[in-house]
C-alpha positions in Angstrom: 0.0 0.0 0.0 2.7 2.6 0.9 5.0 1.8 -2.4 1.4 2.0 -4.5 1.2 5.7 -2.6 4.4 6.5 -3.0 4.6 5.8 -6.7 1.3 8.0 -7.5 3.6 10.9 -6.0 5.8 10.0 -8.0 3.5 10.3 -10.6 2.2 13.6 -9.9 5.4 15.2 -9.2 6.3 13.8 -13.3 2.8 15.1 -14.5 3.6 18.4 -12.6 6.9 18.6 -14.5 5.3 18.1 -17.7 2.7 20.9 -17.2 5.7 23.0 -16.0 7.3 22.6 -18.7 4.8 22.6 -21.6 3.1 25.3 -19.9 6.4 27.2 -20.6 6.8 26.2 -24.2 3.7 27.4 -25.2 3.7 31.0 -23.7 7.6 31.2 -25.1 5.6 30.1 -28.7 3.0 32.3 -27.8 5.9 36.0 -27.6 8.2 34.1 -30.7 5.0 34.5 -32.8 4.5 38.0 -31.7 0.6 36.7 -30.6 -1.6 39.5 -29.2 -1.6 40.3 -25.4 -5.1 38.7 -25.4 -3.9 35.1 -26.1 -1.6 35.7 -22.9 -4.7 36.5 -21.3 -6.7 33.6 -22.6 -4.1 31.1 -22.4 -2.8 31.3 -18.6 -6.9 30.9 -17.1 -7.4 28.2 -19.5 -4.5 26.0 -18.8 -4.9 26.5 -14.7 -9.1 25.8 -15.2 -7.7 22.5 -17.5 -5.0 21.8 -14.5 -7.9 21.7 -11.7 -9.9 19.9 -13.8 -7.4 17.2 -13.9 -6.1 17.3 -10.4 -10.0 16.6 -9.9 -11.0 13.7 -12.1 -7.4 12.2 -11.9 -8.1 10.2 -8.7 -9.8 7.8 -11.1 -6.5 6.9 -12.3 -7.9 6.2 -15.8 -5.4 6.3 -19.1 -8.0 7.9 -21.1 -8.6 11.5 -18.6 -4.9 11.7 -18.7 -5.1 11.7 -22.4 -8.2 13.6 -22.5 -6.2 16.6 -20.5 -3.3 16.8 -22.8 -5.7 16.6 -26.0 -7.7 19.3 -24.7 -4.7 21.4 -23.8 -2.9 21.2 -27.3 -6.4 21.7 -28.7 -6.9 25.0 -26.7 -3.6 26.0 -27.7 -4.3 26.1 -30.9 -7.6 27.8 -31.1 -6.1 30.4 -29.0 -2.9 30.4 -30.9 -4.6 31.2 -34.0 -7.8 33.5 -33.0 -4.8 35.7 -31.5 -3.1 35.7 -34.7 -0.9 38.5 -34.5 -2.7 41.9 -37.2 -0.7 43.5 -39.5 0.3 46.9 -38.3 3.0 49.6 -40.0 5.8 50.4 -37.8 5.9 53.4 -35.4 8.7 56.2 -36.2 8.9 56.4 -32.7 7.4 53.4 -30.5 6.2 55.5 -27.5 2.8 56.7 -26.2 2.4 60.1 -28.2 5.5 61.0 -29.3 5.6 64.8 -29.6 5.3 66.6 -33.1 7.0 68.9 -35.5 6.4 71.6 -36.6 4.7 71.1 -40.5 6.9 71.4 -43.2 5.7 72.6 -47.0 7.4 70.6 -49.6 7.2 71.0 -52.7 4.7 68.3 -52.6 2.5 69.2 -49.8 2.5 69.8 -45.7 4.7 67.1 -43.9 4.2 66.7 -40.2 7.1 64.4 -38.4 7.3 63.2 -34.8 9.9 63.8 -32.1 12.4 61.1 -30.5 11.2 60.1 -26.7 13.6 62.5 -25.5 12.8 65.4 -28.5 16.4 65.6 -30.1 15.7 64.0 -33.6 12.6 64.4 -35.6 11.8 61.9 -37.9 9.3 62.1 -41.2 8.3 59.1 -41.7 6.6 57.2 -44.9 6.7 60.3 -47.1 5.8 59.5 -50.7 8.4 60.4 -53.3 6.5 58.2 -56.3 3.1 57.0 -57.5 2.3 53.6 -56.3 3.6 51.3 -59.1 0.7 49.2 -59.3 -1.7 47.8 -62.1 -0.8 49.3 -65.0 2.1 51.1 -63.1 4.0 48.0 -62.4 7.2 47.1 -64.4 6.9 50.9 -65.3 9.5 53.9 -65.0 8.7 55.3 -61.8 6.7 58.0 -61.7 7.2 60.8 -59.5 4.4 62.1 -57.1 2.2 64.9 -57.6 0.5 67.2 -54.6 -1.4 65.6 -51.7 -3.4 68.1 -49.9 -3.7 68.9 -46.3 -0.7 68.1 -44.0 0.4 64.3 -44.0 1.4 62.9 -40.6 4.7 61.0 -41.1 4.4 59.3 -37.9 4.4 55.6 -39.3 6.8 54.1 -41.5 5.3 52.6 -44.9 4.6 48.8 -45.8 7.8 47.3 -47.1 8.1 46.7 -50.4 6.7 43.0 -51.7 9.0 40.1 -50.7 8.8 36.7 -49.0 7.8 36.7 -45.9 7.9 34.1 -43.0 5.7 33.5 -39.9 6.6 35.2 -37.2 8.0 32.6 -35.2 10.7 31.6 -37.7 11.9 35.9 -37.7 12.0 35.4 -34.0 14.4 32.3 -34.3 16.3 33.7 -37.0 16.9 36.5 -34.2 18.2 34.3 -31.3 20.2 32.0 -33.2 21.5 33.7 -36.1 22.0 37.3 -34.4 21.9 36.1 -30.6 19.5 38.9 -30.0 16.1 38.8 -28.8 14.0 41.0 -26.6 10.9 40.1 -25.0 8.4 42.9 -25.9 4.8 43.5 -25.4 5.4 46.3 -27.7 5.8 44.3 -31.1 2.8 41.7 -31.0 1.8 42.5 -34.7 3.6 42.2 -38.2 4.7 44.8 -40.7 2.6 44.7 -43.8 4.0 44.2 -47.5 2.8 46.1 -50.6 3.5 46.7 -54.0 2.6 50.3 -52.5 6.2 50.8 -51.0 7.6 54.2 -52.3 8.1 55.9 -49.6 10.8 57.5 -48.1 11.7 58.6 -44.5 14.0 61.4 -42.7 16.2 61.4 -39.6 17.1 65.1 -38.4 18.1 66.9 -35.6 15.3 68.9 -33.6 15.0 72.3 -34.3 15.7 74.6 -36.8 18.4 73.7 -39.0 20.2 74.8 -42.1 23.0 73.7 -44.5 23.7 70.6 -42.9 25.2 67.2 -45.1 22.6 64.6 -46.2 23.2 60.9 -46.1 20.8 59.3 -48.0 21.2 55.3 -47.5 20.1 52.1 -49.9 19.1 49.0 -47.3 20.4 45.6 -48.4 19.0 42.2 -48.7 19.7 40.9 -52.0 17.7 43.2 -54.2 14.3 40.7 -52.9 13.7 42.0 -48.8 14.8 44.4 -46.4 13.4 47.5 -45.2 14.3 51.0 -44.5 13.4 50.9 -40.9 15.6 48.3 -39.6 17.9 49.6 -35.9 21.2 48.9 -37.1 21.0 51.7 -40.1 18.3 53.7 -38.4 19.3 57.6 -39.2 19.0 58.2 -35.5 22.3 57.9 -34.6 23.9 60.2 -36.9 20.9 62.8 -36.8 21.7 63.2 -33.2 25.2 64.0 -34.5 23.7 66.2 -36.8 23.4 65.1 -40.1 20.6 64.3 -42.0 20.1 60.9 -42.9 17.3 59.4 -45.5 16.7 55.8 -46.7 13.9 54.6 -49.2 11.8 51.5 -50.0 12.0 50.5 -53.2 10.6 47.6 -56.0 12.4 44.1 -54.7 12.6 40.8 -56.7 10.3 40.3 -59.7 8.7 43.7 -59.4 12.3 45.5 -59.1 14.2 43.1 -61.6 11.7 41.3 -64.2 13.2 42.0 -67.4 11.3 41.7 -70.3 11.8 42.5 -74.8 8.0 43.7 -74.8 8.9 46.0 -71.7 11.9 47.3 -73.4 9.2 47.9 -76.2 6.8 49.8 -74.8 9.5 51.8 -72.5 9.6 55.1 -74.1 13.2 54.9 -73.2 13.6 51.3 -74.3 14.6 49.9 -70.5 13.9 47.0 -68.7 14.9 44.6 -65.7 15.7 48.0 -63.5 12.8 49.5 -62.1 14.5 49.4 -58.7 17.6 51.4 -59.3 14.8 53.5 -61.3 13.4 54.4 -58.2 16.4 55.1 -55.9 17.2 57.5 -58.6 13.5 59.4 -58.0 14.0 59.2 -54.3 17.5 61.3 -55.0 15.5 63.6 -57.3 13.1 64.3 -54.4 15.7 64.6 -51.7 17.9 66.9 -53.8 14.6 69.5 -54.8 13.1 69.3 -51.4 16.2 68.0 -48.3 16.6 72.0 -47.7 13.3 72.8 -46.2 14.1 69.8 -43.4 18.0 71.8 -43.0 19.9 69.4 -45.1 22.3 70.9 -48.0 21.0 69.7 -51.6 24.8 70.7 -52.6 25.9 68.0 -50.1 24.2 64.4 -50.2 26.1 61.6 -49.5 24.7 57.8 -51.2 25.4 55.3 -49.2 24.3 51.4 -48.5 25.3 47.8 -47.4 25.3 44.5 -49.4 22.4 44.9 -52.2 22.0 48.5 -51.3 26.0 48.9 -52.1 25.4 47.3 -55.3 22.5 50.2 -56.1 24.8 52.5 -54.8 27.8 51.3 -56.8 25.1 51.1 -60.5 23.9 54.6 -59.6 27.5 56.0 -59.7 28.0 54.9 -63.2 24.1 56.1 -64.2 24.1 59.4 -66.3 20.3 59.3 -64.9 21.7 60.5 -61.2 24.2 63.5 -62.6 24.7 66.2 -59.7 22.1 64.2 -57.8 24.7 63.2 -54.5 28.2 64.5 -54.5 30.3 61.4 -53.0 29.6 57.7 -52.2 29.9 54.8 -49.1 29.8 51.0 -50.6 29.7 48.6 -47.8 30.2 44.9 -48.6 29.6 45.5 -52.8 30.5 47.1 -55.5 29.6 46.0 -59.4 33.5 47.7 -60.6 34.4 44.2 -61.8 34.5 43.3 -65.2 32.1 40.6 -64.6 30.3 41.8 -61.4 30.0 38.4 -59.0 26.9 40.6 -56.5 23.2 41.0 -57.8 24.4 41.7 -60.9 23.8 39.9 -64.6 23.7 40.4 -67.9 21.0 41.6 -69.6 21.0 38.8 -72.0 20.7 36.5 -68.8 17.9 39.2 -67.4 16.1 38.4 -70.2 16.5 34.8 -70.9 15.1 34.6 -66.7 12.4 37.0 -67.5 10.8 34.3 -70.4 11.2 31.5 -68.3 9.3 33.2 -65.6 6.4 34.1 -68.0 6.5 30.4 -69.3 6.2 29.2 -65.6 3.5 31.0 -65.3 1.4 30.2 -68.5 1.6 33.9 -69.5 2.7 35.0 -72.8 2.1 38.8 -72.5 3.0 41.3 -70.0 -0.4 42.5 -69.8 -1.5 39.4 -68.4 1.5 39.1 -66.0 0.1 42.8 -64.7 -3.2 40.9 -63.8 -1.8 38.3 -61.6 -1.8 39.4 -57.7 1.5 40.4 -56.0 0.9 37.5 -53.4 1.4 35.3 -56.8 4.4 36.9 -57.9 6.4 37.5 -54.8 7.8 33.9 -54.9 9.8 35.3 -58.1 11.9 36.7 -55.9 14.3 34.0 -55.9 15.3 34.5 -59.6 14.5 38.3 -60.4 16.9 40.0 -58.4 19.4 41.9 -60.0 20.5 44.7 -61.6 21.7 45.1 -65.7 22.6 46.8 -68.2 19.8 47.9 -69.9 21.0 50.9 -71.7 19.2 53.8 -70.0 19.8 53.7 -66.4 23.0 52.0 -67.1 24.4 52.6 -70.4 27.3 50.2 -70.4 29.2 47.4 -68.1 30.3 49.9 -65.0 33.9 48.8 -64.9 34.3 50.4 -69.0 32.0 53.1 -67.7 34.8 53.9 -64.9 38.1 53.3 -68.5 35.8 55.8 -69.9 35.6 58.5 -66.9 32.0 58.4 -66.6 30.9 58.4 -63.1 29.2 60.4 -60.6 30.8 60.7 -56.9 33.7 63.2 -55.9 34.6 61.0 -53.0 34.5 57.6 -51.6 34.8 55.4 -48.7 33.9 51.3 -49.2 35.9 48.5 -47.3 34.0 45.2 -46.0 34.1 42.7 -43.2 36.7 39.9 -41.9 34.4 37.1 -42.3 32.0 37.8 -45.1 31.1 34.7 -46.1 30.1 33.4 -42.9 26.4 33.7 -43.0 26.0 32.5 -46.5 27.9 28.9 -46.2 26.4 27.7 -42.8 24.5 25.2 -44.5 27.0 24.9 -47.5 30.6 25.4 -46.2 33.7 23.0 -47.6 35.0 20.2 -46.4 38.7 18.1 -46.7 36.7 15.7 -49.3 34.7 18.2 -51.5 37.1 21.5 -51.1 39.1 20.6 -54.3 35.6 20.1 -56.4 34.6 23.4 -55.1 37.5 25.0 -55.8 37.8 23.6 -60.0 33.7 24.0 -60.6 34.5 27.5 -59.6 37.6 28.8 -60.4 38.2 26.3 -64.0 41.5 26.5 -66.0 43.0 28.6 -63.1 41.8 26.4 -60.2 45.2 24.7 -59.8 46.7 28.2 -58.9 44.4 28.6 -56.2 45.0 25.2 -54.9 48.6 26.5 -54.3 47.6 28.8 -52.4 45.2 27.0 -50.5 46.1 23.4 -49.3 44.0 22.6 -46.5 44.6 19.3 -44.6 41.9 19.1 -42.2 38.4 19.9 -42.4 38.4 23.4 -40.5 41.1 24.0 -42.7 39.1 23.5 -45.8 36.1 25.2 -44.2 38.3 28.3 -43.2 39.5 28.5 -46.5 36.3 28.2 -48.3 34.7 31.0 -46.8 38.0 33.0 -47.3 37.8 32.0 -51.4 34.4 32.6 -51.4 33.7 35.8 -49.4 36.8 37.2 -51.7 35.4 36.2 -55.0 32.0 38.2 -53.9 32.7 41.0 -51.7 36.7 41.5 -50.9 37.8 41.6 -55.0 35.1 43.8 -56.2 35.8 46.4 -53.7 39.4 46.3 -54.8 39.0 46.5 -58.2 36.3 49.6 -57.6 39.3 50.8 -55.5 41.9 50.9 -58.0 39.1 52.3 -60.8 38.8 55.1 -58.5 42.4 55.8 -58.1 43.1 55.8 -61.7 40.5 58.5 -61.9 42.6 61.0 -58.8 39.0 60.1 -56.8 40.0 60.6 -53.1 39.5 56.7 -52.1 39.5 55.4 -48.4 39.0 51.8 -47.6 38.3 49.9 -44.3 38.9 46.5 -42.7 36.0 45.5 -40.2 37.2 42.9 -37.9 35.5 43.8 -34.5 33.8 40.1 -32.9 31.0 40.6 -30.5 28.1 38.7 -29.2 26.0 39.4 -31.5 26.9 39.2 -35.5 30.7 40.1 -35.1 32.6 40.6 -39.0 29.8 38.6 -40.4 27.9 40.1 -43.3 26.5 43.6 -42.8 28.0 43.7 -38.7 29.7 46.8 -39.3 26.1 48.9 -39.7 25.5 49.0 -36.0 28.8 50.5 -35.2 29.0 52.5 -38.9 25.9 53.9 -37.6 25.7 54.8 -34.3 23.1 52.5 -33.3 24.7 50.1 -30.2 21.4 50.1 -28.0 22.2 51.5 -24.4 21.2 48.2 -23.2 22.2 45.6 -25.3 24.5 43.0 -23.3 26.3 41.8 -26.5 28.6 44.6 -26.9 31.0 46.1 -24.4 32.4 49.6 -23.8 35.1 48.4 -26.3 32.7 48.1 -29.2 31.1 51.8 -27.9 34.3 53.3 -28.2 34.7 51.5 -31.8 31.3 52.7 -32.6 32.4 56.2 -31.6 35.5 56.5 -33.9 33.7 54.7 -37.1 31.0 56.6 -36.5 33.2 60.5 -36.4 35.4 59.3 -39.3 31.7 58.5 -40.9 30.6 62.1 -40.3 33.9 63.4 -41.0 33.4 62.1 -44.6 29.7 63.1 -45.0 30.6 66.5 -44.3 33.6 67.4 -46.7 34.8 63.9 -48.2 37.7 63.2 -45.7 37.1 60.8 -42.8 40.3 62.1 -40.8 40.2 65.2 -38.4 43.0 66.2 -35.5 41.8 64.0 -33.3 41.2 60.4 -35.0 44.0 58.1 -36.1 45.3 59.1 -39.5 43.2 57.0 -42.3 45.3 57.0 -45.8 43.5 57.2 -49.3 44.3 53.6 -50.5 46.4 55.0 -53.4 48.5 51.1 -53.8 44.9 49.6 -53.9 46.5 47.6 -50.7 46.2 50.3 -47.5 43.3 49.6 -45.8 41.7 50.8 -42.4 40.9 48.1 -39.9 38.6 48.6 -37.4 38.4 45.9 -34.7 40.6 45.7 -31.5 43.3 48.1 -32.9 42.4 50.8 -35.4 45.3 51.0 -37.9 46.6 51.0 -41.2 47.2 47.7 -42.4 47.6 45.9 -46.1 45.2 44.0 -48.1 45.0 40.6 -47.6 44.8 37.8 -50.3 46.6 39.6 -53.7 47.6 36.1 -54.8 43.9 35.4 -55.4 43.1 38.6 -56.5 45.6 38.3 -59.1 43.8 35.2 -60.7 40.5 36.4 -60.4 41.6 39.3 -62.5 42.9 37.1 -65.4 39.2 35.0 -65.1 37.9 38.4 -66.1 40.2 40.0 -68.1 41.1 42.7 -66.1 42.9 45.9 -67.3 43.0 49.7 -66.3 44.1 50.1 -70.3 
């Protein structure tokens, strides 16, 4: 009798565990998925009226009430997990109870009213419209500038981003923790950001009060010409505002409805373009910015273009387009450029744009455009995947930008470009090299040459192999572009300063795009993965950043020297020490420019 007693504690204290711990799984499922405050609500009375319930009947010992509770529990989970789907909701500028407001602005294009920062020293304008919707007969269209709006338009919220793939909520969180080791739990974000074709919008970052003549950054976001948005923390404009310069970013057409290239869209384009209706529309942005940046205090006469990844690769096309002459006077590339012969970074052919575009049509049974116009953007937006770069299509860009640079046709007065220590990282977690399969890597890329690089790289274990793929492979895509835009820019007397960044943290380290957070100004106050070592690196990248926007020189009497990279090998490194160091990897570099034929001739 006592060991029967005795093992129905036992019992309990399991069941007990089990609740404990599924109890906590669901509420942690619950905050991943961004789930409205009322399912919290719902689901903690529910569970404890299902616990009683159990503790009541289970005296009866019977299998079935046992599985009866759990059934009923995942069922009421789910009900609740769904009714509290989480709405779709645009994005605060400033994600606090009433914010305070500007003052009303008259653009060219209407009244603009803005919001203030929590503690009133930036004001931003958020989801200003700079273009028509491109939409219905609009899409895969030149973009069309916007006309008047009447009344004053509160720029308090930032607009839809543009059309991409999206992912339930839950896998965004998860991406968070264990790709960027940074999660906060919020009651403050239980919705998602819509997605339109109706994304052309742009927003601006100043400092509060009345302001005049001051530089202009105007920023591209990355993401591979198919996602991103303008509103993300890392390259928020708040940190340099409060440093005061103006900063302004942009959504823009992604995938298939940025890149879709098409012969009867070339036909019916007055200007006989297709495949760029994204770049199209960063260059409308600029025209906005430059007629209308001095009624916010910014300098038209002084706009930098800057952006990261995909957004360097926009930056890098519009330097070369005749479309943005005397739009921006100097330029920041982070992690891309397209100065290759053959750029390797959402870049391709128009020949290749094309031959995409008709399969896409065939793959979806269309065979005009005017019937791709009818399908939904929900149907399209998988396109993505294949429609997402750049080309030349003979308007916006006229020629490959490399002969463009032989020929001294290019836009910026200044520049400042570098990328990150480990690059490739990100993209080979799921696809890095091993000892068996480094030297097929190694020939399907590299071909007649790839002997030459196996001299250089001999790998005899399989973190050796690893490391040396995602050295290869981050230089064949981001390192050697940046130094053959380097050396195009020398040959032309453009001032030319290039960094290193090599700073590891907790969070994404010299990964892909880790530098924006520090670039930026943007280390949150309380964020536990960086230390006052990464503040203080913020701080200098961050004045040498300013430094530049202001009069195209990063260096002032105070910061470390930082040489033009005149040998195409003197680069900046930020990371533990800040100092002038060489290039690494010429060896390679070397080969890559016989693959493409390279020559400043």
């Amino acid at each position: 009798m006592e060991e029967d007693k005795r093992e129905k504690r036992q019992l309990s204290l399991g069941f007990q565990i089990a609740y404990a711990l599924v109890f906590l799984l669901m509420l942690a499922v619950l905050e991943l998925n961004k789930n409205t405050i009322v399912g919290f609500i719902l689901f903690v009375p529910v569970s404890a009226a299902l616990f009683l319930l159990y503790l009541k009947r289970v005296r009866k010992e019977r299998r079935l009430i046992k599985l009866g509770f759990w059934a009923a529990w995942v069922l009421a989970f789910g009900l609740i997990f769904f009714i509290t789907w989480p709405p779709v909701k645009p994005v605060k500028a400033v994600n606090c109870k009433d914010p305070g407001k500007t003052d009303a602005v008259a653009t060219a294009n209407g009244y603009v009213q803005g919001v203030l920062t929590e503690d009133g020293k930036v004001e931003i304008y958020a989801g200003i419209p700079y273009a028509v919707p491109p939409v219905g007969e609009l899409r895969w269209k030149e973009t069309v500038a916007v006309d008047h709006w009447d009344g004053i338009l509160q720029a308090d919220r930032f607009a839809p981003m543009s059309m991409q793939p999206t992912h339930l909520p839950i896998y965004d969180s998860l991406v968070q923790i264990i790709g960027f080791h940074d999660y906060k739990i919020s009651l403050k974000d239980n919705f998602v950001p819509p997605v339109s074709e109706d994304s052309l919008y742009l927003n601006i970052w100043k400092p509060a009060g009345k302001a005049e003549d001051l530089p202009v950054v105007v920023y591209i976001h990355g993401g591979s010409l198919k996602t991103g948005q303008p509103w993300y923390a890392d390259y928020s404009g708040e940190g340099l505002a409060r440093e005061g310069v103006i900063v302004v970013n942009m959504g823009y057409r992604l995938g298939v409805f940025g890149y879709f290239a098409n012969e009867e869209l070339q036909k019916e384009s007055a200007d006989g373009s297709t495949g760029n209706y994204g770049l199209m529309d960063q260059i409308t942005a600029l025209q906005w910015i430059k007629k209308n940046i001095a009624v916010f205090g910014g300098d038209p006469e002084n706009i930098t273009l800057a952006g990261e990844s995909a957004g360097a690769t926009s930056v890098s096309a519009i330097c070369v387009s005749p479309l943005a002459k005397g739009l921006f006077k100097r330029a920041v590339l982070e992690s891309s450029t397209v100065a290759p012969v053959n750029p390797t970074h959402s870049f391709r052919s128009l020949k290749d744009a094309l031959r995409s575009g008709k399969k896409l049509m065939e793959a979806y049974g269309c065979m005009t455009v005017d019937e791709m116009r009818k399908l939904s953007a929900s149907d399209l937006v998988s396109a993505a995947e294949t429609e997402h770069h750049v080309t030349v299509d003979g308007y916006v860009i006229t020629k490959q930008p490399y002969e463009s640079y032989l020929a001294g046709e290019f836009n910026e007065e200044a520049v400042l470009h570098g990328y990150n220590g480990r690059e490739a990282e990100s993209f080979l977690l799921f696809d890095n090299a091993n000892l068996k399969n480094f030297e097929g890597k190694v020939r399907s890329y590299f071909g007649n040459q790839a002997g030459e690089v196996l001299d250089i790289y001999d790998p005899n274990t399989n973190e050796e192999a690893k490391e040396a793929w995602i050295e290869i492979w981050g230089a064949v895509f981001f390192d050697y572009p940046h130094y053959c835009l380097n050396r195009l820019e020398v040959k032309n007397n453009v001032p030319v300063y290039e960094y290193w960044f090599t700073k590891d943290n907790g969070r994404l380290g010299p990964w892909h795009s880790g530098e924006e957070v520090y670039l930026y100004g943007n280390i949150p106050d309380d964020s536990i993965l960086y230390d006052e070592n990464d503040r203080k690196l913020s701080e200098v990248m961050k004045n040498y950043y300013l430094n530049f926007a202001k009069n195209g020189d990063p260096n002032d009497d105070v910061l470390p020297e930082w040489k033009q990279n005149l040998a195409s090998e003197d680069l900046m490194e930020f990371g533990d020490n800040n100092s002038m160091v060489k290039e690494r990897k010429h060896e390679l570099f070397a080969i890559l420019d016989k693959m493409q034929g390279w020559s400043l001739d």
